[in-house]
N, C-alpha and C positions, 0 to 999 in steps of 0.2 A: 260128514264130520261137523262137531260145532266147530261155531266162532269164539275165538280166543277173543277174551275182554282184555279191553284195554282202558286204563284208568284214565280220566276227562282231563286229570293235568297235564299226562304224556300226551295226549292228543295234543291240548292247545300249544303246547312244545313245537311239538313237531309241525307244526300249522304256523307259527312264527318263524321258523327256522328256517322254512321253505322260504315264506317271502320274502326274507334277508338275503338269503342266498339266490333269489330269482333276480332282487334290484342290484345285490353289487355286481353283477355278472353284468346288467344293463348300461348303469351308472358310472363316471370319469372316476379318479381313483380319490380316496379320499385319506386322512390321516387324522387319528383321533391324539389329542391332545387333552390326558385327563379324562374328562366328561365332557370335551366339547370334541367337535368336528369341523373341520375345515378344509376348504377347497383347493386342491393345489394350483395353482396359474399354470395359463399354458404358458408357451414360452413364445417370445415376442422379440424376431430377427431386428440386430441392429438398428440394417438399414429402414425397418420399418418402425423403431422407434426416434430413428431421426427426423423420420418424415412428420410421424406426429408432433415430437416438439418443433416443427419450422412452422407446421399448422398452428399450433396452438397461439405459439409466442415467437413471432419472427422476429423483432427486436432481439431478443436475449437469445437467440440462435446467432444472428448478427454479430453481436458482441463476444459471443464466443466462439466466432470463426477467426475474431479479430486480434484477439488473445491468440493464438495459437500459430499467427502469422510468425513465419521464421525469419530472423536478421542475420545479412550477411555480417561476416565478422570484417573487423579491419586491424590489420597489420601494423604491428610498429616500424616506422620507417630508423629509429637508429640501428635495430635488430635486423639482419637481414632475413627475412623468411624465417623471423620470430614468431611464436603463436601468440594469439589476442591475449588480450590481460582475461584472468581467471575470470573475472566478476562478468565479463563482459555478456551481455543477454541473449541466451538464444533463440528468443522468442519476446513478442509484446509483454506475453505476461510476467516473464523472466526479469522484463526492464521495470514494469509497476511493483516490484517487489525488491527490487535494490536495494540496501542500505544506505546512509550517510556515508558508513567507514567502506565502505563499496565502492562509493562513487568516491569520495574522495581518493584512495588510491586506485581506480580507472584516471581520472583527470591525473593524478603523477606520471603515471605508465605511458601514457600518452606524449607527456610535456606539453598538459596546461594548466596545472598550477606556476612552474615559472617559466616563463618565457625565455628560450633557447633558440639556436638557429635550427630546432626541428618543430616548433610551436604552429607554423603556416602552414606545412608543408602537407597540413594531411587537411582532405577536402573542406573541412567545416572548422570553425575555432570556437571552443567552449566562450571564451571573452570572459574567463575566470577572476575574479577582485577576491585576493586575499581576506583584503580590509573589508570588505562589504558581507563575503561569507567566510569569517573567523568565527567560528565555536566559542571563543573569549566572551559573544555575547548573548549566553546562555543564562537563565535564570538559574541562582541559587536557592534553591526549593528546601537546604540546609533549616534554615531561619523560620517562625511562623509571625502570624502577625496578629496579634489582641486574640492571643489563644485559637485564633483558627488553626487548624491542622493543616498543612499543606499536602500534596501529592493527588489531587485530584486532577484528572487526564486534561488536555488540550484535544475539543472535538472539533473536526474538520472535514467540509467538503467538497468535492471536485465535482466540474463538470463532465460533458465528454471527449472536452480536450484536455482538461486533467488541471484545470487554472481550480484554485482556491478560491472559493465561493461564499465558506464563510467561513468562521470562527467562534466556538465560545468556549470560556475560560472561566475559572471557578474563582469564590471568593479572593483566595494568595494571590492566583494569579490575576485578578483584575489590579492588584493594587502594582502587583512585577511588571505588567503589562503596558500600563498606564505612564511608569517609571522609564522603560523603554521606548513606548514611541515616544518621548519627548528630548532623548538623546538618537531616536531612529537607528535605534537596533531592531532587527529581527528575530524574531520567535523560532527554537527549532524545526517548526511544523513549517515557517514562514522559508527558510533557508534551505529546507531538505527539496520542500516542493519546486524552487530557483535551482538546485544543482540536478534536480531528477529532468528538468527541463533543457539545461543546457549539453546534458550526456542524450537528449533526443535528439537533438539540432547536432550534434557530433557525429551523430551513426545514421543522420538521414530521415529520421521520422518526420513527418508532415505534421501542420500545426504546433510546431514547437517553437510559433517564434515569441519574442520578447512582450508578456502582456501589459498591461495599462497599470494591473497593481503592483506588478514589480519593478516600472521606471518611476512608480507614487514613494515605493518604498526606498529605490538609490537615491532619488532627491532628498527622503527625510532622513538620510542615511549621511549626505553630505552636506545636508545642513546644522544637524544633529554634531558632527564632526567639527565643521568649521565652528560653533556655536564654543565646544568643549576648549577648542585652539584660543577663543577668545579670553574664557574665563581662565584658563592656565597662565595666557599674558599677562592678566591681571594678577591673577594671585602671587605670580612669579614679582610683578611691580610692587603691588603690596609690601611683601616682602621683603623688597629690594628699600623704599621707603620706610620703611619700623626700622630696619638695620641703619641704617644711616642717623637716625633721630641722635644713637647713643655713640655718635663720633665725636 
């Protein structure tokens, strides 16, 4: 019998067709995307990519075994076998993430913003000053100054005991700032990082005691205070003095 021809297109066809279908038979599976191709990853157990990140970067493995540390809760003693306040953290990271209005009503729930006969009773005392963290001494960011626009952020950083390291403040606020520590008020950033410290020392956290810049800041705080007491006495005299002139 002849041979059937067969045209040199169909051949080279079928001559590619094979070796595609020889290699994907070979080859991990692949997924095209458009006109491209790409490799799917194997897959890579937990445990074995924990192990990689403690190789790689044992610090930040560290830090977030640290984070994840769980806090016993504490009881209110006026309530009997009350449950903790809401806010209360259940975990390091939980407490780094508090709010102000958080922590200020944790500190009410407790009774340590005012002092009660249940204020001792529980292991640790905030040692909460109204006057020293009053919100009253917040900037009014309302106002601009010689057309600067106000609202630009307060940046801040902690160490790894979580103490305020530094501070910088934008044009408004240098001028608010400047206005304040000279009456020694505190800055919100300056107040939040004081009450996030004393709800440590409440529930038991280590390293939470009292640091260097925040007995710098109750000093300029009550001196700043007595300072205002003076010039009141005066003004109050003043006053007292003009009135008398037209007796």
């Amino acid at each position: 019998m002849g041979k059937t021809l067969v045209p040199l297109s169909e051949r080279r066809a079928s001559r590619v067709g094979g070796s595609v279908n020889s290699q994907s038979a070979n080859s991990p599976s692949h997924t095209s995307i458009g006109s491209s191709t790409t490799t799917q990853p194997s897959h890579i157990p937990s445990h074995a990519a924990n192990r990689i990140l403690r190789d790689r970067n044992p610090s930040l493995t560290h830090k977030i075994d640290q984070m994840r540390l769980t806090l016993a809760p504490i009881y209110p003693i006026h309530i009997p076998a009350g449950p903790p306040h809401e806010s209360y953290p259940r975990s390091v990271l939980h407490y780094w993430l508090l709010t102000e209005d958080e922590i200020d009503a944790f500190a009410r729930y407790y009774h340590q913003v005012e002092h009660t006969e249940y204020t001792s009773l529980y292991p640790a005392c905030m040692g909460w000053d109204k006057g020293f963290l009053s919100r009253g001494q917040d900037i009014d960011r309302s106002n601009s100054v010689s057309g600067v626009s106000s609202g630009t952020g307060e940046n801040i950083a902690f160490n790894d005991d979580g103490l305020m390291i530094g501070l910088g403040l934008g044009a408004v606020e240098d001028h608010y700032a400047e206005a304040r520590r000279r009456r020694g008020e505190l800055s919100a950033v300056e107040r939040l990082a004081i009450k996030r410290r004393m709800v440590g020392k409440f529930i038991g956290l280590r390293g939470c005691e009292t640091p260097m810049w925040e007995m710098r800041a109750k000093v300029r705080w009550l001196d700043g205070r007595v300072r205002r007491e003076i010039e009141d006495e005066r003004e109050r005299e003043s006053t007292f003095r003009r009135g008398r002139k037209w007796i």
